[in-house]
C-alpha positions as CSV (number, residue, x, y, z in Angstrom):
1,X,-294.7,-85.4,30.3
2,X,-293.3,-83.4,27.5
3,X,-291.0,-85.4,24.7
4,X,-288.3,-83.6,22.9
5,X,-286.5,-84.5,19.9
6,X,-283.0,-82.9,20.9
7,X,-281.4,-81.8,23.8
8,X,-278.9,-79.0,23.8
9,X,-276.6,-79.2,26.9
10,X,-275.1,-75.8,27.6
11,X,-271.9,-76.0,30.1
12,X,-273.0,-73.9,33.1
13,X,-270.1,-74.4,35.9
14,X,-267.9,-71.6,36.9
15,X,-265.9,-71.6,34.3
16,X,-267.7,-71.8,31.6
17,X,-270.2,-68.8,32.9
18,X,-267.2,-66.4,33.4
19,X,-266.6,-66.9,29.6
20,X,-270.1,-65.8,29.0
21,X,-272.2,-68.9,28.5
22,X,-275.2,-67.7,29.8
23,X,-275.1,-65.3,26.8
24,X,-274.9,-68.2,24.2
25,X,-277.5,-70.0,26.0
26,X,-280.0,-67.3,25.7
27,X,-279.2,-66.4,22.0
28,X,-280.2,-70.3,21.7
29,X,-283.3,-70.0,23.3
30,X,-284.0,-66.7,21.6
31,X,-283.6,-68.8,18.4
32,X,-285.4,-71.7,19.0
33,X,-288.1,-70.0,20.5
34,X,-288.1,-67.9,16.5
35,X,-287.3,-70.9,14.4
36,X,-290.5,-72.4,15.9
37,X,-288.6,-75.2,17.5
38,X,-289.7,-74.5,21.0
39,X,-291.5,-77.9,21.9
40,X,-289.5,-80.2,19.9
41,X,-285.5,-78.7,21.6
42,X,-284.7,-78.7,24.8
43,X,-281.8,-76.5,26.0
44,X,-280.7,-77.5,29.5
45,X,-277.9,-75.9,31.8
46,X,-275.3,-78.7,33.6
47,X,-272.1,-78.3,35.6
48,X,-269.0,-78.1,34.5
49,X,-268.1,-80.9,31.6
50,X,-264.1,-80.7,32.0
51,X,-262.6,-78.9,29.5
52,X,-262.5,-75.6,30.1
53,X,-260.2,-73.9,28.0
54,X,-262.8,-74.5,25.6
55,X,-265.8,-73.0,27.1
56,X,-268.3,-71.8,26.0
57,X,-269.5,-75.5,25.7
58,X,-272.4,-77.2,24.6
59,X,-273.7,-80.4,23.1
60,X,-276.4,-81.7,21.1
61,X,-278.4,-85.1,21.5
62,X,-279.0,-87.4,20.9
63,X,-275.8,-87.3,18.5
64,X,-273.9,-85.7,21.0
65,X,-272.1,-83.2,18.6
66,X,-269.8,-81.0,21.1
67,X,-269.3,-77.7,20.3
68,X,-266.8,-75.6,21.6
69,X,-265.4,-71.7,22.0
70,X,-269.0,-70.4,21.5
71,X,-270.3,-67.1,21.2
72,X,-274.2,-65.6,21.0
73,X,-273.6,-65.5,17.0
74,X,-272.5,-69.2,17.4
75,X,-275.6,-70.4,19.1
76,X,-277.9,-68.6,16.4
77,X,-275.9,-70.4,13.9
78,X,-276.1,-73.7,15.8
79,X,-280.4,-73.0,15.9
80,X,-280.8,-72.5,12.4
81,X,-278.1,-75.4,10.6
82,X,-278.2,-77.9,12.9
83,X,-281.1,-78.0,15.2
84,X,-283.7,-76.7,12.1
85,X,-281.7,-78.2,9.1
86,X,-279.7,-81.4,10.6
87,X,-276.4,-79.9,9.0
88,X,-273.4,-80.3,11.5
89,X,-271.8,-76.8,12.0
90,X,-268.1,-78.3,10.6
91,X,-266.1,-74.3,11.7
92,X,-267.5,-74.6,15.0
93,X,-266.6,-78.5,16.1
94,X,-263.4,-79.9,18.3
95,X,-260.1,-79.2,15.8
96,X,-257.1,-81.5,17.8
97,X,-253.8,-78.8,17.9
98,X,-251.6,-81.5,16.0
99,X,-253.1,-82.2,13.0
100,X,-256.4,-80.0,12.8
101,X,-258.4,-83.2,12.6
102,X,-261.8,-82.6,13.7
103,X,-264.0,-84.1,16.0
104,X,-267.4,-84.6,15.6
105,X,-268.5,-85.7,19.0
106,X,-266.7,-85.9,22.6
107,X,-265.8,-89.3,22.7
108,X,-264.1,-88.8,19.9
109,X,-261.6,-85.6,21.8
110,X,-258.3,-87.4,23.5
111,X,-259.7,-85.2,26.3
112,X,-262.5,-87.6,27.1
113,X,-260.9,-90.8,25.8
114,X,-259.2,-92.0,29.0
115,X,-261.3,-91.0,31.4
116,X,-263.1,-92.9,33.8
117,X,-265.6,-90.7,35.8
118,X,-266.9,-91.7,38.9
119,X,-267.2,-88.8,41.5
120,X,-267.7,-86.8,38.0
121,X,-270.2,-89.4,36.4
122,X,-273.5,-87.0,36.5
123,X,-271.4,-83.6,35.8
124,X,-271.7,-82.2,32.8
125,X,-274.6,-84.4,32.0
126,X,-277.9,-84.2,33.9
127,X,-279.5,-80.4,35.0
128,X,-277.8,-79.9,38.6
129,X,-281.2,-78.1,39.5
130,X,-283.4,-81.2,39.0
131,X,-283.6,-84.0,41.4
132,X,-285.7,-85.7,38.7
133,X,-282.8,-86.2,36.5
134,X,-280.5,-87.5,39.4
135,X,-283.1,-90.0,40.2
136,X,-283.3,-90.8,36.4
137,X,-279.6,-91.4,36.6
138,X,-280.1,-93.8,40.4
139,X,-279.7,-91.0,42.3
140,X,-281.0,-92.0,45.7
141,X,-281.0,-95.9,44.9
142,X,-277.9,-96.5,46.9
143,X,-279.9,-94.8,49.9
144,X,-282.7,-96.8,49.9
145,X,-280.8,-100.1,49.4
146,X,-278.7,-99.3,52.3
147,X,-281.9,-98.4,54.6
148,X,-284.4,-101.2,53.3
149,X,-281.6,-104.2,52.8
150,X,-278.0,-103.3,55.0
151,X,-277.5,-103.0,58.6
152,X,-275.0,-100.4,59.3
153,X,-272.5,-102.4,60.0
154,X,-272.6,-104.4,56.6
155,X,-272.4,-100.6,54.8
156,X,-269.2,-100.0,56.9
157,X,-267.8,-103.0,55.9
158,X,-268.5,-102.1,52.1
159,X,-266.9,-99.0,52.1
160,X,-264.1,-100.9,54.0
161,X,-263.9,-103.2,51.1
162,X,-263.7,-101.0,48.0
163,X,-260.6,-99.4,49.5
164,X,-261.9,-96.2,49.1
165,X,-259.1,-93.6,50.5
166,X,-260.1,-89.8,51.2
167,X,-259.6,-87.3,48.3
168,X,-258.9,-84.9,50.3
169,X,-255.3,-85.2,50.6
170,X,-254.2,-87.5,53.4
171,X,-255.6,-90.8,51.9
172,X,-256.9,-92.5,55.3
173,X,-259.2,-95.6,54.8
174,X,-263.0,-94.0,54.6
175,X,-264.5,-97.1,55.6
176,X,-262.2,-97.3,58.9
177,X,-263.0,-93.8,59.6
178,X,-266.6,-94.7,59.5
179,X,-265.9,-97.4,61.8
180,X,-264.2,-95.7,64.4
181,X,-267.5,-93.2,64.7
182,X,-270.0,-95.6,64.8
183,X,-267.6,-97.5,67.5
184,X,-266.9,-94.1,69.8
185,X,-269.1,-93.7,72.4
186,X,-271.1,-90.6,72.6
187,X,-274.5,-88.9,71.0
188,X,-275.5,-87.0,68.5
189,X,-272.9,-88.2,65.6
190,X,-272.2,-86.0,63.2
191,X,-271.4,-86.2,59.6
192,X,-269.5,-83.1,57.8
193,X,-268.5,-82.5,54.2
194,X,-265.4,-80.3,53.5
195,X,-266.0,-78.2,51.1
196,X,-263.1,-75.9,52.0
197,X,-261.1,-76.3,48.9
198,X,-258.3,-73.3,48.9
199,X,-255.7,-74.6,46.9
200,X,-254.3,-72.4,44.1
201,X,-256.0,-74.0,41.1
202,X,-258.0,-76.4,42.4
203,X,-261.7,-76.7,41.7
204,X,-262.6,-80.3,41.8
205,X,-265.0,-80.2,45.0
206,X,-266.3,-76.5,43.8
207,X,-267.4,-78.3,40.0
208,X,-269.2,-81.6,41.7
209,X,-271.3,-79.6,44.2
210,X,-272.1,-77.3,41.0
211,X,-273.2,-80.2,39.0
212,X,-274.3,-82.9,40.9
213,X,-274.9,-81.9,44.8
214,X,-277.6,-84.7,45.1
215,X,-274.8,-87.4,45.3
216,X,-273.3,-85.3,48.2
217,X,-276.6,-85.5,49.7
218,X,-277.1,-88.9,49.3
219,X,-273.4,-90.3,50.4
220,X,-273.8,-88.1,53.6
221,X,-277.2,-89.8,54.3
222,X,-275.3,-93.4,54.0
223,X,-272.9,-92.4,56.1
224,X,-275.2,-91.0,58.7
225,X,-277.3,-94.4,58.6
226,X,-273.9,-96.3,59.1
227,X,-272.8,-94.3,62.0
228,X,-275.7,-93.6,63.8
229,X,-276.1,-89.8,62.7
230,X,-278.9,-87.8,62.0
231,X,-277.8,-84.5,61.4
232,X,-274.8,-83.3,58.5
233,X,-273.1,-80.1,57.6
234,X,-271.7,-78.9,54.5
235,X,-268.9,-76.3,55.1
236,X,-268.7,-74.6,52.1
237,X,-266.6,-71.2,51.1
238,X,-268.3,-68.4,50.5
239,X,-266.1,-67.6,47.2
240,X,-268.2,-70.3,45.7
241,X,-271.4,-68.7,45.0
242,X,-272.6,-71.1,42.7
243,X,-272.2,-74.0,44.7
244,X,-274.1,-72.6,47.5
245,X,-277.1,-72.0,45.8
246,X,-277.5,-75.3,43.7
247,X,-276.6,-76.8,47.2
248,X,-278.8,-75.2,48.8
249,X,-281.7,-75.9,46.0
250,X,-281.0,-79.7,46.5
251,X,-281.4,-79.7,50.4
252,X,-284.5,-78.3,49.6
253,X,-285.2,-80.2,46.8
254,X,-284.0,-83.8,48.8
255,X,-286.8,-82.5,51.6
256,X,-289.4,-82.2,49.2
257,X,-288.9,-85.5,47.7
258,X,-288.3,-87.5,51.6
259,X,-285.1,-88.0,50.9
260,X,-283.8,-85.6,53.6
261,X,-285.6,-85.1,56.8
262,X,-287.9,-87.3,58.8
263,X,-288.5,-91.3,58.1
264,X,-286.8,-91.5,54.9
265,X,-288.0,-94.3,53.1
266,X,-290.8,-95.0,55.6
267,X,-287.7,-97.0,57.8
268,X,-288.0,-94.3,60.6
269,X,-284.6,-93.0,60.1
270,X,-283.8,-89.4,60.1
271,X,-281.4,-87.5,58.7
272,X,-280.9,-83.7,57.6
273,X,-278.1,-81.4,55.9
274,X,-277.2,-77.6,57.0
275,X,-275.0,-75.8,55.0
276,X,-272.2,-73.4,56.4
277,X,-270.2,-70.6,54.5
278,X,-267.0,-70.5,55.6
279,X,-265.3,-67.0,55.1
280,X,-262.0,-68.5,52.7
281,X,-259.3,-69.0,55.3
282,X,-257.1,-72.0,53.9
283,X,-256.2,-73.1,57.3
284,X,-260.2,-74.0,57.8
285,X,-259.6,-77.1,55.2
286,X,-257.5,-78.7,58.3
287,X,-260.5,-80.7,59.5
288,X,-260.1,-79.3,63.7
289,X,-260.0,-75.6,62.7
290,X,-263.1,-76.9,60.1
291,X,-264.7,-78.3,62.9
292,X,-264.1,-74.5,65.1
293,X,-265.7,-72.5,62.6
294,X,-268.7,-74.5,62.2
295,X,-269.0,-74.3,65.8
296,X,-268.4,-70.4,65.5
297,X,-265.1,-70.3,67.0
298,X,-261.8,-68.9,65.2
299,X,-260.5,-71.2,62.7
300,X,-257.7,-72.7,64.2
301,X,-256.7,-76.2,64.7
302,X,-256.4,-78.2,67.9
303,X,-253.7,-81.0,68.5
304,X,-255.0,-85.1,68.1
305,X,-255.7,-86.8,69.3
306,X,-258.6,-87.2,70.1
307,X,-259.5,-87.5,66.8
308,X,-262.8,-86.2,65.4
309,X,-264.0,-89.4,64.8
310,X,-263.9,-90.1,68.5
311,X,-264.5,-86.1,69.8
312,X,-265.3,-83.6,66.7
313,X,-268.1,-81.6,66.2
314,X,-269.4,-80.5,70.0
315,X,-267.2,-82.8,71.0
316,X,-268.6,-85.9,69.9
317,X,-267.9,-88.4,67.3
318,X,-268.1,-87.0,63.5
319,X,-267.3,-88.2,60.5
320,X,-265.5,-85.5,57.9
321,X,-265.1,-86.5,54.4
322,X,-264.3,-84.2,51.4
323,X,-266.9,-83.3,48.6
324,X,-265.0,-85.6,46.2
325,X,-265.1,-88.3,48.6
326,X,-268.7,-88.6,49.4
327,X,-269.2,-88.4,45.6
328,X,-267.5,-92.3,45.4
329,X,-270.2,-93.5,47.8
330,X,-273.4,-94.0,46.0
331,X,-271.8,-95.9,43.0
332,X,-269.8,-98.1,45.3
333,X,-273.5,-98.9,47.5
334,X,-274.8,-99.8,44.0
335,X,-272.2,-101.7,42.1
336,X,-270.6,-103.6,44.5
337,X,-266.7,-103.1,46.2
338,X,-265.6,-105.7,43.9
339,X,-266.1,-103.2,41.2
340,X,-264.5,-100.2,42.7
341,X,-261.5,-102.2,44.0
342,X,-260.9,-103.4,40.9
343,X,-260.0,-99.9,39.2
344,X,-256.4,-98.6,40.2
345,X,-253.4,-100.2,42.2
346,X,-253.0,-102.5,45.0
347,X,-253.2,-99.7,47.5
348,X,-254.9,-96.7,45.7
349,X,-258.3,-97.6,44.4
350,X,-260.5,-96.2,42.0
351,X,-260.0,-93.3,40.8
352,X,-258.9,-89.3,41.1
353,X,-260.4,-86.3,40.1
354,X,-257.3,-83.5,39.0
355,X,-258.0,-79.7,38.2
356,X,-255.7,-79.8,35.1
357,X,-254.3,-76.2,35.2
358,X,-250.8,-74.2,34.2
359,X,-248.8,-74.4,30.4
360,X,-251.0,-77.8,29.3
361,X,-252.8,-77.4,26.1
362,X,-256.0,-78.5,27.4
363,X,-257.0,-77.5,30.6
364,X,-259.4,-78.5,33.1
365,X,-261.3,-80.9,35.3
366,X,-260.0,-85.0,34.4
367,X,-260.8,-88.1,36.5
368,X,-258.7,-91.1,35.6
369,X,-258.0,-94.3,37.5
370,X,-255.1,-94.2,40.3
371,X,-251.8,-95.2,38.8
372,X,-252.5,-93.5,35.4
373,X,-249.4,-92.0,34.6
374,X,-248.4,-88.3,34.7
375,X,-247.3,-88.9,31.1
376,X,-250.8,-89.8,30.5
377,X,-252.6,-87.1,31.9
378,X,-250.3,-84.9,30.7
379,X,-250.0,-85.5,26.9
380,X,-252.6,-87.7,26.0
381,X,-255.2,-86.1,27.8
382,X,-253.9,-82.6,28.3
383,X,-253.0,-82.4,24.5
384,X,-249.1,-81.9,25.6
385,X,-247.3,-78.5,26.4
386,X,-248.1,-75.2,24.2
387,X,-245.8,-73.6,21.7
388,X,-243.6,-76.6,21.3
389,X,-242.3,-75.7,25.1
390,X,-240.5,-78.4,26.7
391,X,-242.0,-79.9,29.9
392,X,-240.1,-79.4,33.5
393,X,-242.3,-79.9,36.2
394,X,-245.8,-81.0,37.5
395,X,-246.8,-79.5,41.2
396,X,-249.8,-81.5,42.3
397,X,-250.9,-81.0,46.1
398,X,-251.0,-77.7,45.9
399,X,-249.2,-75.4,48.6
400,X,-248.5,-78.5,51.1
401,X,-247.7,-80.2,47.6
402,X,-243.8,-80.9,45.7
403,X,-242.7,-81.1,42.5
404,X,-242.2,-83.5,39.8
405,X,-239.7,-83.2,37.3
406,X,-239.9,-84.5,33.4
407,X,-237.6,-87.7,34.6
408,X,-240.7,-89.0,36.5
409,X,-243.2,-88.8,33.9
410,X,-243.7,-92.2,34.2
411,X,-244.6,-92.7,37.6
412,X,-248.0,-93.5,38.6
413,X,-250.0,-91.2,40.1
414,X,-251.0,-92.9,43.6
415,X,-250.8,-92.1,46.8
416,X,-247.6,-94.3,47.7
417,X,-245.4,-93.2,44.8
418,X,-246.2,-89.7,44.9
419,X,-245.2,-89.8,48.3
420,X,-241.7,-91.4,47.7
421,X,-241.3,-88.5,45.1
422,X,-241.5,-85.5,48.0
423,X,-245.1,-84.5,46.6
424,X,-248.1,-85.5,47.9
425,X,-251.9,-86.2,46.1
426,X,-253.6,-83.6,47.7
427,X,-257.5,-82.6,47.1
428,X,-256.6,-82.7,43.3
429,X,-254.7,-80.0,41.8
430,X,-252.1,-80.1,39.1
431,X,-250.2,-77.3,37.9
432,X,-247.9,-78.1,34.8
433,X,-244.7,-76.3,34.2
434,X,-243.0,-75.5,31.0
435,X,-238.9,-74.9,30.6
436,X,-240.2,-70.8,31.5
437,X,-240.8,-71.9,35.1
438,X,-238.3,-70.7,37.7
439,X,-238.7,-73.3,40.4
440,X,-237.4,-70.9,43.1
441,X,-239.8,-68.7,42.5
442,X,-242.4,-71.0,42.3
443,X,-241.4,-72.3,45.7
444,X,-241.1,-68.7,46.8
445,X,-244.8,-67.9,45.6
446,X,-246.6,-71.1,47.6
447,X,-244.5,-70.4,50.2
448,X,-245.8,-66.9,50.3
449,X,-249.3,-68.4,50.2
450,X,-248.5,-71.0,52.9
451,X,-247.4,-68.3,55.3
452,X,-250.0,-65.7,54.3
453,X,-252.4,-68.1,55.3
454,X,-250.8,-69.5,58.5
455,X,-253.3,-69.6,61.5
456,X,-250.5,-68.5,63.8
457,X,-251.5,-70.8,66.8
458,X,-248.1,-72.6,66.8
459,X,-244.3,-71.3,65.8
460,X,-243.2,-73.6,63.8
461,X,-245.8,-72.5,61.1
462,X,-246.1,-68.9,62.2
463,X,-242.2,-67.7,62.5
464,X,-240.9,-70.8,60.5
465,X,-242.6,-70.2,57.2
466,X,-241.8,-66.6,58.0
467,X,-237.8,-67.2,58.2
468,X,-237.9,-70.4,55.0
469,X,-239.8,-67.0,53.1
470,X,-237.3,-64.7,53.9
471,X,-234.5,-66.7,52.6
472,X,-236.2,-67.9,49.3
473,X,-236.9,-64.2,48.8
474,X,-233.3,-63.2,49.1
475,X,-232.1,-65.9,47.0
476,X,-234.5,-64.3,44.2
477,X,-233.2,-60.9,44.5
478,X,-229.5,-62.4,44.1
479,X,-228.6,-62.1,47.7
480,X,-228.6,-65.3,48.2
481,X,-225.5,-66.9,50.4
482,X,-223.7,-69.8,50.6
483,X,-225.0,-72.0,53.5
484,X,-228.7,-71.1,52.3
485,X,-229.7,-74.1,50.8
486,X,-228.8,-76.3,53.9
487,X,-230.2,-73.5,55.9
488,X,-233.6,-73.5,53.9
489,X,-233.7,-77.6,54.4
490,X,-233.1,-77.7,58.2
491,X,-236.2,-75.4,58.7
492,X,-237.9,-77.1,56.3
493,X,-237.5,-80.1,58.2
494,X,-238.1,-78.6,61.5
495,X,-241.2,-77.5,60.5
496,X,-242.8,-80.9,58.9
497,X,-241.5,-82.6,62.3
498,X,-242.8,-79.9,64.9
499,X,-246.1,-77.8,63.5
500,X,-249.3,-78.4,64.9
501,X,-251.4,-79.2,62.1
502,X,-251.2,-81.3,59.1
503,X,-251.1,-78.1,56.8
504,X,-248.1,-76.4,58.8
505,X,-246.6,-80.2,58.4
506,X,-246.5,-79.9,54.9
507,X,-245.7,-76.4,54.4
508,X,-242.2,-76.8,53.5
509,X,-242.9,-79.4,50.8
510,X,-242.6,-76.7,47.9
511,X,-239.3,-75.8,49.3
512,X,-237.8,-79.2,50.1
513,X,-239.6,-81.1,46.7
514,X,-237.5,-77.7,44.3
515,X,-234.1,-78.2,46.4
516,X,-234.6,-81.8,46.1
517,X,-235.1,-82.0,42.3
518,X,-233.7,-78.9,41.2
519,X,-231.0,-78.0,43.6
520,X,-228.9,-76.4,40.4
521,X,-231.3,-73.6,40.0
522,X,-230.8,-72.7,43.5
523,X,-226.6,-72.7,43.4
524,X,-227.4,-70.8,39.6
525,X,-229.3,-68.2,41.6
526,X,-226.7,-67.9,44.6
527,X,-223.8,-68.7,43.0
528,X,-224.1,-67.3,39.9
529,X,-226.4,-64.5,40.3
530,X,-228.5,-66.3,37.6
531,X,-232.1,-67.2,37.2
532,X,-231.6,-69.9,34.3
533,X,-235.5,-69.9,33.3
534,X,-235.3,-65.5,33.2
535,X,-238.2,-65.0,35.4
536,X,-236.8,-63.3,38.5
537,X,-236.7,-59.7,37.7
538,X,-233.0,-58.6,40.0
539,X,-231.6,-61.0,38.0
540,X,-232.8,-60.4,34.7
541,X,-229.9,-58.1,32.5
542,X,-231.7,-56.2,29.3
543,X,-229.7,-55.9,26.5
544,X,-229.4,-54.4,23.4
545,X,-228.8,-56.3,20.0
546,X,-226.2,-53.5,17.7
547,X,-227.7,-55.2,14.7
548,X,-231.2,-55.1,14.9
549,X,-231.3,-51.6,16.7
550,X,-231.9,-48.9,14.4
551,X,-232.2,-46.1,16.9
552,X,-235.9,-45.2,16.7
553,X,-235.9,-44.5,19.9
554,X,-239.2,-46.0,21.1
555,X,-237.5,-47.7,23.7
556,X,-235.9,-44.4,25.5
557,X,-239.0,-42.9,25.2
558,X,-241.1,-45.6,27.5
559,X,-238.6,-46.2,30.0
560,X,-239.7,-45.1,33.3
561,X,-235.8,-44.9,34.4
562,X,-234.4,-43.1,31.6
563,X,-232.0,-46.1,31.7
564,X,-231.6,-46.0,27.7
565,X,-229.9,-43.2,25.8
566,X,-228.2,-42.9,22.1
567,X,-228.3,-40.7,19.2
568,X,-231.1,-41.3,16.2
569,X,-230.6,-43.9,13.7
570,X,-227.6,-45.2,16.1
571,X,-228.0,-48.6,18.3
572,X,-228.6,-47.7,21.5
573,X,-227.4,-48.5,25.0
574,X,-228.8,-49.8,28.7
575,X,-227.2,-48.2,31.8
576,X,-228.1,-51.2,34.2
577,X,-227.0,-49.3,36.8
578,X,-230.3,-47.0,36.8
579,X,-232.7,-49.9,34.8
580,X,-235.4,-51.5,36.7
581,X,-235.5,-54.3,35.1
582,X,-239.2,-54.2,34.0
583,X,-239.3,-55.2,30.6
584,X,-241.2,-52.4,29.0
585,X,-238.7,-51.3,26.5
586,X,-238.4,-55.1,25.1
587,X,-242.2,-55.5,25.0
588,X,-242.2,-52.2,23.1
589,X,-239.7,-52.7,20.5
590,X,-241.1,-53.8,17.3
591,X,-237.7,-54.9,15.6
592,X,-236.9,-57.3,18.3
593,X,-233.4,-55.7,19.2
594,X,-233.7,-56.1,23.3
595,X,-233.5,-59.3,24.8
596,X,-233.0,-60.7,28.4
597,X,-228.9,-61.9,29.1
């Protein structure tokens, strides 16, 4: 066994590699290996460790110095002070945006400070390629308690008792839907991870199977031992390359080692995983058109009941949870429910993983316990909004999500209150939105989504969405009429009371959460022919400041219409009848004489 004085972490998840770590790691390596520090550094790659907008990450132990915003020059920097010298590279630590104060190690970022991770506890930590180092960290300990020490029924009942809800956006008791499986008559049982995640902005299920698919594994094993199962599936899109193949490397890993298989444990129970790619159709993270394309039918879903715990995969009982879900499991085997009923509210325990995304200073992936406020996540751990912007909105749910406006800040984020608010939890994703947002076009744009990525099997969805679209549209392009709003809310409800499937139930919720919290900026829009925030182009009017213009003429040159005309050295003028509205003459201006009416 080889002993190394340091460990360099290097932040391998998506994010991170799109922003070129794999360049920084190997000028690290290529430096060690030169500085002569080969056997006493270790440099190891891990899954995403949350913040993202600072990537290229890494972090040395055991002092756990975080580094951030790295390049290859960084890194050779980083090999020669630090790792060779012990001198701290001050230029290239954590600097918070108020005060420039810098931070010398992670627990010392607001980022990290009021976080409690859970489904994230091995991210970002251990090498997502080595089962060695998820063992190190009890990876597989909850399995063999619960196949050496619990009947199946006593696991149910622990699941039953933490309170655990699924992550995956409707919130049902896990534990009961384990029950009802291992209650419904019928063999094989099946147990199936969704892995589907499509939301706009969401990449919480996509980051744990990057950086720590072992506790997938392992939760899916439980489950399959509580049930009566002995085979799972993984349904997994294929935009999520990554995840795949460390997936894949654990299955194969987890058979190696006995913990997948035949007789784990020596207890003669069985149990295997199978991954399958899903192609990226949204509607396949409803859990019946899931079930359809594992099967290899079309993606669509089916009306319940039955439900798939009683009829699922094959038509017999199966147990679907979502990646973030299963992740809960193993910690809840080993500490106890007690413990994870403890953390959060009366109804909503434990905690939630969100993909921090939209005008926040610090992006990326948080977990904090249910009931932490959006003020919380927002400004203490997102570091606020940028440029001094003032904060209007947070859309969490994604697509079948609402909005929440800056007078709820100080909700808690649970599964009740959201709901009372018009929004829902979701899988996990939260956009934030600054004072530039134009909430009609932001309900126009999911809307889009929504009905882009309707199955079609039922009306409501297919011609509904279609209709809600067209109207939204119109009211962007300052056609809207008087009567729309009502209009656009009697669909809306239509819809949520008549579609097939949960996702065409919650299609609307965009549309009905914006008219609900922001109805002004929909009569501004149809009443006024205004967009208050500037963003929708018909009803955007370019003007031209007398005093600042001093007729250079830049502007009438780079107009595609030809919309601007005036003599040199003399202010010049718009004709809005033939301007498209594109902003190219403002962006082009260099004395800031054209601005938006």
């Amino acid at each position: 066994m080889e002993l190394y004085r340091a460990h360099v972490l290097v932040c391998a998840g998506a994010g991170c590699i799109s922003s070129g770590c794999q360049a920084v790691k190997s000028a690290l390596e290529e430096s060690i290996d030169r500085l002569g520090l080969k056997r006493e550094v270790k440099v190891v790659e891990t899954g995403c460790m949350g913040p993202c907008d600072l990537g290229p990450v890494i972090v040395v132990y055991p002092e756990g110095v975080f580094y951030r915003q790295l390049k290859p020059a960084d890194a050779v920097e980083i090999a020669e002070e630090h790792l060779l010298k012990g001198r701290v590279v001050e230029r290239l630590l954590y600097k918070t945006p108020e005060d420039g104060k810098t931070a010398v190690t992670s627990d010392q970022i607001d980022f990290f400070k009021k976080q409690t991770r859970i489904a994230l506890r091995n991210t970002g930590i251990i090498n997502p390629e080595s089962v060695e180092e998820y063992i190190a960290r009890d990876g597989y300990r909850a399995l063999g308690k619960v196949l050496t020490s619990m009947t199946p029924e006593e696991v149910i009942e622990c699941i039953k008792k933490s309170g655990l809800r699924g992550r995956g956006g409707a919130g049902f008791p896990t534990g009961l839907k384990w029950e009802f499986s291992a209650k419904a008559p019928g063999k094989p049982k099946y147990v199936v991870c969704n892995a589907d995640e499509g939301d706009p902005g969401a990449f919480m299920d996509r980051s744990i199977l990057e950086g720590d698919p072992h506790s997938v594994l392992e939760a899916m094993a439980i489950c399959g031992y509580a049930i009566g199962a002995n085979q799972g599936y993984v349904y997994v899109r294929a935009e999520y390359p990554l995840a795949v193949q460390r997936l894949s490397l654990a299955i194969e890993k987890a058979r190696e080692y006995g913990l997948l298989g035949e007789n784990i444990f020596g207890t003669g129970f069985s149990f295997d995983v199978e991954i399958r790619v899903g192609a990226g159709a949204f509607v396949c993270g409803e859990e019946t058109a899931l079930l359809a394309s594992i099967e290899g039918r079309r993606g669509e879903p089916r009306p319940r009941p039955p439900f798939p715990a009683q009829e699922g995969l094959w038509g017999k009982p199966t147990v679907i949870n979502n990646v973030e879900t299963w992740a809960n499991i193993p910690p809840i085997i080993l500490k106890g429910p007690e413990w994870f009923a403890s953390i959060g509210t009366e109804k909503s325990k434990g905690t939630k993983v969100f993909a921090l995304a939209g005008k926040v200073n610090n992006t990326g992936l948080v977990e904090v316990p249910m009931g932490t406020t959006l003020r919380e996540i927002i400004f203490d751990i997102g570091g606020g909004i940028p440029g001094g912007k003032q904060f209007k909105a947070a859309q969490t749910g994604g697509p079948s999500g609402g909005c929440i406006p800056a007078r709820y800040l100080d909700v808690p984020v649970d599964y009740e209150s959201l709901t009372q608010l018009g929004a829902i939890m979701g899988s996990g994703g939260l956009i934030i939105m600054d004072e530039d947002t134009c909430m009609v076009d932001l309900a126009r744009f999911f809307l889009e989504f929504v009905q882009d990525e309707s199955c079609g099997k039922c009306s409501p969805c297919r011609i509904g969405t279609k209709r809600m679209l067209e109207i939204v549209e119109r009211i962007t392009r300052g056609e809207g009429r008087d009567g729309d709003i009502e209009l656009l809310e009697e669909l809306g409800h239509g819809i949520k009371s008549s579609a097939l499937c949960g996702l065409g139930q919650t299609a609307p919720n965009p549309v009905l959460s914006t008219i609900r919290h922001f109805r002004d900026e929909y009569e501004a829009h149809i009443y006024h022919k205004k967009c208050p925030a500037g963003v929708c182009r018909a009803l955007m009017v370019y003007a031209i400041d007398e005093e600042k213009c001093n007729g250079c003429g830049r502007c009438a040159l780079v107009c595609p219409a030809k919309a601007i005309s005036g003599e040199k050295k003399k202010p010049h003028r718009i004709d809005l009848e033939k301007c498209l509205r594109c902003g190219t003459c403002m962006e082009k201006c260099k004395f800031g004489a054209i601005y938006i009416i």
